[in-house]
Kinemage of the C-alpha trace (Angstrom):
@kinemage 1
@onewidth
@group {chain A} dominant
@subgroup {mainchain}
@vectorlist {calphas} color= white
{ca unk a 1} P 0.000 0.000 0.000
{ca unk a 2} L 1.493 3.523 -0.759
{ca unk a 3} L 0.682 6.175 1.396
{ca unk a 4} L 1.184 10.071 1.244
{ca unk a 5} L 4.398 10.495 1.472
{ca unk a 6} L 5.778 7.587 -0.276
{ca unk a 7} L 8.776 7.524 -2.442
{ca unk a 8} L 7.999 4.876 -5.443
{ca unk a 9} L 10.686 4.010 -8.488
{ca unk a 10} L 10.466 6.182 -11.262
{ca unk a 11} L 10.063 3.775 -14.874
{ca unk a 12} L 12.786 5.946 -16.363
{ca unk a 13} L 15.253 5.742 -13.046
{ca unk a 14} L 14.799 8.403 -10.287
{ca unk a 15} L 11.430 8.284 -7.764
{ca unk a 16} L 7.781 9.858 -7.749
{ca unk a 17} L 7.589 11.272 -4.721
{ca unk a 18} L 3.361 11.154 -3.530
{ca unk a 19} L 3.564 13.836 -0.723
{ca unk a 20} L 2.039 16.701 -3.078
{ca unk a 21} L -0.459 14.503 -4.670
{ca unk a 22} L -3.977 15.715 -3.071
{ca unk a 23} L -6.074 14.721 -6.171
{ca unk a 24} L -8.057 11.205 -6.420
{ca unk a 25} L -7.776 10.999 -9.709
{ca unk a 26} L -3.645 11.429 -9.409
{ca unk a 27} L -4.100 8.161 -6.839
{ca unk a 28} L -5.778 6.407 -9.527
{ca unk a 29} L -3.712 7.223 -12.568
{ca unk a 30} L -0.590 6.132 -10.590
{ca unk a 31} L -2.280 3.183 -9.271
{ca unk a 32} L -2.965 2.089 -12.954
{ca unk a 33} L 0.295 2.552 -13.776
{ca unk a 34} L 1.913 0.587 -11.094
{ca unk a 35} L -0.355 -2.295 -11.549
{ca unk a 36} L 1.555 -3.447 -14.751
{ca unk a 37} L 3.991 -4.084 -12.130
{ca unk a 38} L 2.107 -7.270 -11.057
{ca unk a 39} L 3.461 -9.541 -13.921
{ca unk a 40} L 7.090 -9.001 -14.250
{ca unk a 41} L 7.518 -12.648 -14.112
{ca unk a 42} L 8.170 -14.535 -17.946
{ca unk a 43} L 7.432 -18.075 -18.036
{ca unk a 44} L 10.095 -18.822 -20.362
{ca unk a 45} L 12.938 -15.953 -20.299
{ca unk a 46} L 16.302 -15.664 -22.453
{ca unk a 47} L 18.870 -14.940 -20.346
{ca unk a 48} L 22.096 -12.731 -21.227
{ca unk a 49} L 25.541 -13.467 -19.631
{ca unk a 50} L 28.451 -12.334 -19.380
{ca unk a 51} L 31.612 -14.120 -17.322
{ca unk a 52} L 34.892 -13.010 -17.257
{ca unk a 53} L 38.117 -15.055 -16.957
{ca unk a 54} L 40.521 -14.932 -14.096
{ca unk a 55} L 42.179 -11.444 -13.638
{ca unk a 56} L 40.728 -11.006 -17.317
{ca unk a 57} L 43.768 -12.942 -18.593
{ca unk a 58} L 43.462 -12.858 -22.871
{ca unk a 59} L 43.210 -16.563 -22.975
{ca unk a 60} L 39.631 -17.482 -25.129
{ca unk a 61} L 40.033 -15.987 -28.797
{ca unk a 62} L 42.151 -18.668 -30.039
{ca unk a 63} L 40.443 -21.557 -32.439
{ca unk a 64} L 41.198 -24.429 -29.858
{ca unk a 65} L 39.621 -22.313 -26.889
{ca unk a 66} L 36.762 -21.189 -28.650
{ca unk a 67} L 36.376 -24.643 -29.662
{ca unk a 68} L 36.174 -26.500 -26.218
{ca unk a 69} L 33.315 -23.495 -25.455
{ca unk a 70} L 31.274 -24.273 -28.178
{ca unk a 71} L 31.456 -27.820 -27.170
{ca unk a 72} L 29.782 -27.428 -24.035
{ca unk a 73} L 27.678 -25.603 -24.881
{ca unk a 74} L 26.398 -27.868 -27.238
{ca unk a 75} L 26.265 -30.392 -24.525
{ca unk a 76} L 24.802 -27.780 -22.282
{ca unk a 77} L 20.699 -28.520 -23.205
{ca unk a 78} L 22.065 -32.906 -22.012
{ca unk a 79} L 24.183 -32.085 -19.294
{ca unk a 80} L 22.046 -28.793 -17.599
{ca unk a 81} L 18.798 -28.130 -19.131
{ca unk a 82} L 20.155 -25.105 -20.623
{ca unk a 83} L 19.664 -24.587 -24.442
{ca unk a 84} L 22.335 -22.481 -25.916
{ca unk a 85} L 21.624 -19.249 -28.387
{ca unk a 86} L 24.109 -16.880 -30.284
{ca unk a 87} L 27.472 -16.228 -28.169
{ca unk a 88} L 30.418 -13.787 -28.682
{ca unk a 89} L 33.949 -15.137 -27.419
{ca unk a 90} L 35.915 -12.137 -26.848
{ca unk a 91} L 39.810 -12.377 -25.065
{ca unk a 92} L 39.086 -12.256 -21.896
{ca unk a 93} L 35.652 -12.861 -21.486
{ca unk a 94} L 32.026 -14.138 -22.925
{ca unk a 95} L 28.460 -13.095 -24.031
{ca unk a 96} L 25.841 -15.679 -24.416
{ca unk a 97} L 22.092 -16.090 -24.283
{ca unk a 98} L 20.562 -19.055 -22.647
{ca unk a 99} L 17.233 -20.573 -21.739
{ca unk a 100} L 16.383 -23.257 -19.403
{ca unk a 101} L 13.925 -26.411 -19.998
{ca unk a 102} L 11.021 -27.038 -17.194
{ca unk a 103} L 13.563 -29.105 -15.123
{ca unk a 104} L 16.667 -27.445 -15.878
{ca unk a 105} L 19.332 -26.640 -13.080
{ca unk a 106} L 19.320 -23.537 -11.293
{ca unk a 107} L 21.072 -20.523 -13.512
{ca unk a 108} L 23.822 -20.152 -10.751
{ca unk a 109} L 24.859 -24.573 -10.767
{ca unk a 110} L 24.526 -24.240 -14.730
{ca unk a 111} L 27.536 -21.880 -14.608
{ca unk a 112} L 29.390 -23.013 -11.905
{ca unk a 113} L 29.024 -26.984 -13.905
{ca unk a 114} L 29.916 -24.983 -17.382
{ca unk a 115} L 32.685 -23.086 -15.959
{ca unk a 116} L 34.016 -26.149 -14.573
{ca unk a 117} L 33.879 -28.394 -17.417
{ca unk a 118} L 35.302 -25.625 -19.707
{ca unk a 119} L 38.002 -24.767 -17.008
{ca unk a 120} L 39.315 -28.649 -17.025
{ca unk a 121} L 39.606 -28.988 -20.685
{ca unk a 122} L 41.229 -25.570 -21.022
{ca unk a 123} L 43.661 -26.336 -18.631
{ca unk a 124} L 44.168 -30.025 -19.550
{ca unk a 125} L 43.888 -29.027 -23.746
{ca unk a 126} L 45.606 -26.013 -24.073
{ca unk a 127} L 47.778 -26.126 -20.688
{ca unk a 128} L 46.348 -22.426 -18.844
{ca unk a 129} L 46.914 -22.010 -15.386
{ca unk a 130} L 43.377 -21.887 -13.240
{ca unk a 131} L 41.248 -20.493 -12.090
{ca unk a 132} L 40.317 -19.870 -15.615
{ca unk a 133} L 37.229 -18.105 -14.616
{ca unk a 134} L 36.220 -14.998 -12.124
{ca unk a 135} L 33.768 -16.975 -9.856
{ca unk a 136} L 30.903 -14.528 -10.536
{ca unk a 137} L 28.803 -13.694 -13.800
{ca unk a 138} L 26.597 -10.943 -14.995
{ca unk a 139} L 22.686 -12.219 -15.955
{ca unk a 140} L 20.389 -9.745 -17.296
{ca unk a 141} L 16.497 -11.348 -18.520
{ca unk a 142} L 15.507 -10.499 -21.941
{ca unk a 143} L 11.699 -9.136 -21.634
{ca unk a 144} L 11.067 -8.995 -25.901
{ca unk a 145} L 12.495 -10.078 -28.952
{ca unk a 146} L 12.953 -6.582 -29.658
{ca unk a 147} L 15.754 -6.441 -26.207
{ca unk a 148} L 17.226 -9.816 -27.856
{ca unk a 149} L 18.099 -8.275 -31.363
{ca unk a 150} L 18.829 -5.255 -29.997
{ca unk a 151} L 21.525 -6.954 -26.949
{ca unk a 152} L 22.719 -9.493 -30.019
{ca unk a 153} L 23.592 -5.926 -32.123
{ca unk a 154} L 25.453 -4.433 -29.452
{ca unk a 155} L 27.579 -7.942 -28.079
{ca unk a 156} L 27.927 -8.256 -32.248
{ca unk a 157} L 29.915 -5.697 -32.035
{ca unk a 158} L 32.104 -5.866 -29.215
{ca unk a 159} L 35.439 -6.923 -31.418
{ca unk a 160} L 34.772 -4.398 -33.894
{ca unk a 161} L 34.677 -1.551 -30.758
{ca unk a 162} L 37.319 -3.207 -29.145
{ca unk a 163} L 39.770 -2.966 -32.455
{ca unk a 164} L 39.919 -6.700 -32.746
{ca unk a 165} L 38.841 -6.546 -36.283
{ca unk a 166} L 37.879 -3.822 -39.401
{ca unk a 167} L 34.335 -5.571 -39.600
{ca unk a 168} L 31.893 -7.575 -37.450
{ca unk a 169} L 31.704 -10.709 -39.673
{ca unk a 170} L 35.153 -10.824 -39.757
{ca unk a 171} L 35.347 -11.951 -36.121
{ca unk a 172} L 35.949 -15.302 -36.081
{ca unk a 173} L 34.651 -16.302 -32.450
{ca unk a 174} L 30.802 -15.716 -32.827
{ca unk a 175} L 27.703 -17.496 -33.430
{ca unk a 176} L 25.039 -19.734 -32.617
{ca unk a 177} L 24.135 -23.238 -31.099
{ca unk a 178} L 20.117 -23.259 -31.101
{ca unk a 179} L 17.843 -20.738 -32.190
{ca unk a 180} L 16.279 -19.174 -29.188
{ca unk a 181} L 12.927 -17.164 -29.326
{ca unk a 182} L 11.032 -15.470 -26.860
């Protein structure tokens, strides 16, 4: 319940501050706004990550690296529950989109299972040191297709912003394992 005085979120950032609203109809309006708060939850959301590698050593844009990644993901949807989208590999870190089936593992054990499995064959196939990966990971929930094409446009282009390459296709460590719709 909000009461005079109240401080709400603003949908734009900042607050609405309720202590000068005297008028009914104000209450109303604001209460009809507010009540598309009431379904924020998506039965079936894309998820974006990002993870970083250990002290964001340069150690995944190589074929072999990018390689083993791709790998598991492909064996992510067996092993996890998790069906792999379109993924960036950039040197010292990742972008991938994800979505879980009904009886998937929990986001947080899906990485922590990935990053291990990637982290043994990395070390083991291409002889890094470990940790290979920072322990945490960045998850952000897509809420429209439009937020997917529109994230997949901007992690697209990561390389080319970073000077890795002169053009976005010409980065080699990009693509897709399933095609993911919301």
């Amino acid at each position: 319940m909000l009461w005079l005085g109240s401080v709400i979120p603003a949908p734009r950032g900042g607050h609405i501050s309720l202590a000068g609203i005297s008028d009914p109809s104000h209450k109303q309006c604001m209460h009809r706004h507010l009540r598309r708060l009431d379904r924020v939850w998506i039965d079936q959301p894309i998820y974006f990550i990002t993870t970083c590698t250990a002290e964001h050593r340069p150690v995944l844009a190589s074929a072999q690296t990018a390689a083993i990644l791709v790998q598991e993901w492909q064996n992510a949807r067996e092993r996890h529950g998790w069906a792999i989208g379109r993924y960036v590999i950039m040197p010292d870190h990742v972008h991938f989109f994800c979505a879980s089936e009904l009886e998937a593992k929990p986001l947080p054990k899906f990485m922590q299972l990935w990053k291990q499995w990637t982290s043994k064959r990395i070390v083991r196939e291409q002889r890094f040191a470990l940790p290979v990966w920072q322990t945490e990971f960045f998850d952000h929930i897509l809420r429209s297709s439009e937020s997917y094409g529109q994230k997949w446009e901007y992690v697209r282009e990561n390389p080319l912003r970073a000077g890795l390459v002169a053009k976005i296709d010409d980065w080699p460590f990009q693509g897709q394992v399933e095609d993911l719709r919301l």
